[in-house]
C-alpha positions in Angstrom: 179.2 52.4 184.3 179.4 56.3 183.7 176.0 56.9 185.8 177.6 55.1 188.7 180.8 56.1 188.7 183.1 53.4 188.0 182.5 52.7 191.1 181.2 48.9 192.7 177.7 49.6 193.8 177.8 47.0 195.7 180.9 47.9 198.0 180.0 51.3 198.0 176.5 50.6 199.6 179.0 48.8 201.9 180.7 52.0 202.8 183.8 51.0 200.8 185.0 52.6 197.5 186.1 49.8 194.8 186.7 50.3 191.1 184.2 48.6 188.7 185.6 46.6 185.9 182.0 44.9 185.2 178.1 45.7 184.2 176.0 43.4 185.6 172.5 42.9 183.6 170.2 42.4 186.6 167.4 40.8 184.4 169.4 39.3 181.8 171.1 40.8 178.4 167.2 40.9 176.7 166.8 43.2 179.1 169.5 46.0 178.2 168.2 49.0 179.2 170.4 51.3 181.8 167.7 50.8 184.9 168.6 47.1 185.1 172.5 47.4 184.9 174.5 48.2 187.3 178.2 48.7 187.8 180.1 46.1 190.1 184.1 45.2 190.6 184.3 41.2 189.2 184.2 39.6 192.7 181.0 40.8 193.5 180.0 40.4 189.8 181.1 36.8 190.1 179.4 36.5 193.9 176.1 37.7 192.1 176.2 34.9 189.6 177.0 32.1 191.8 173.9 33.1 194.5 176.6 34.9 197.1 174.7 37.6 196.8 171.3 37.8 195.7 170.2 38.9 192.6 167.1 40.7 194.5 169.4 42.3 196.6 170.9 44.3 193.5 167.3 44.7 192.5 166.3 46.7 196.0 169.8 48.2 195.7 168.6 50.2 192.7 165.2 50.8 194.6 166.9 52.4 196.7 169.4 54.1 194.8 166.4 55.6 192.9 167.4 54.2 189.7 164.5 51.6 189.2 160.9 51.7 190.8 159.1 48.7 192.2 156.9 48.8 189.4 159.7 48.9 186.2 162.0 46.4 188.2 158.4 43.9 188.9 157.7 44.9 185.0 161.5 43.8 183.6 161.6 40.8 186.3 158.3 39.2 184.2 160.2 39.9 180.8 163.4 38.2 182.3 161.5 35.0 182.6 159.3 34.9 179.5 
């Protein structure tokens, strides 16, 4: 939460600034490790869990961001579904 700011990732790649109350785990809680989390306000936390928005989406988000590589987020997606 500190590394992004408090702030909703997801708005913010929006262009809008939104407080964020929630970490999402993007490849589950096994996976706890500060690449695949990423802050979100609860409605898009929620939208992410029922499919609104894509859990790959999030994924290229922190490609893009810089915070995960293809190769760690392709490495921590095969761990997810062991």
């Amino acid at each position: 939460m500190e590394r992004d700011g408090w702030l909703c990732q997801w708005h913010l790649h929006l262009g809008v600034i939104e407080r964020a109350t929630d970490a999402h785990h993007i490849f589950g809680r096994m996976n706890d490790v500060a690449e695949g989390i990423i802050a979100l306000c609860h409605v898009c936390h929620m939208r992410v869990h029922s499919g609104q928005i894509p859990n790959r989406q999030i994924v290229d988000l922190q490609i893009r961001r810089g915070i995960l590589d293809a190769e760690q987020a392709a490495k921590l997606r095969r761990h997810k579904s062991v």
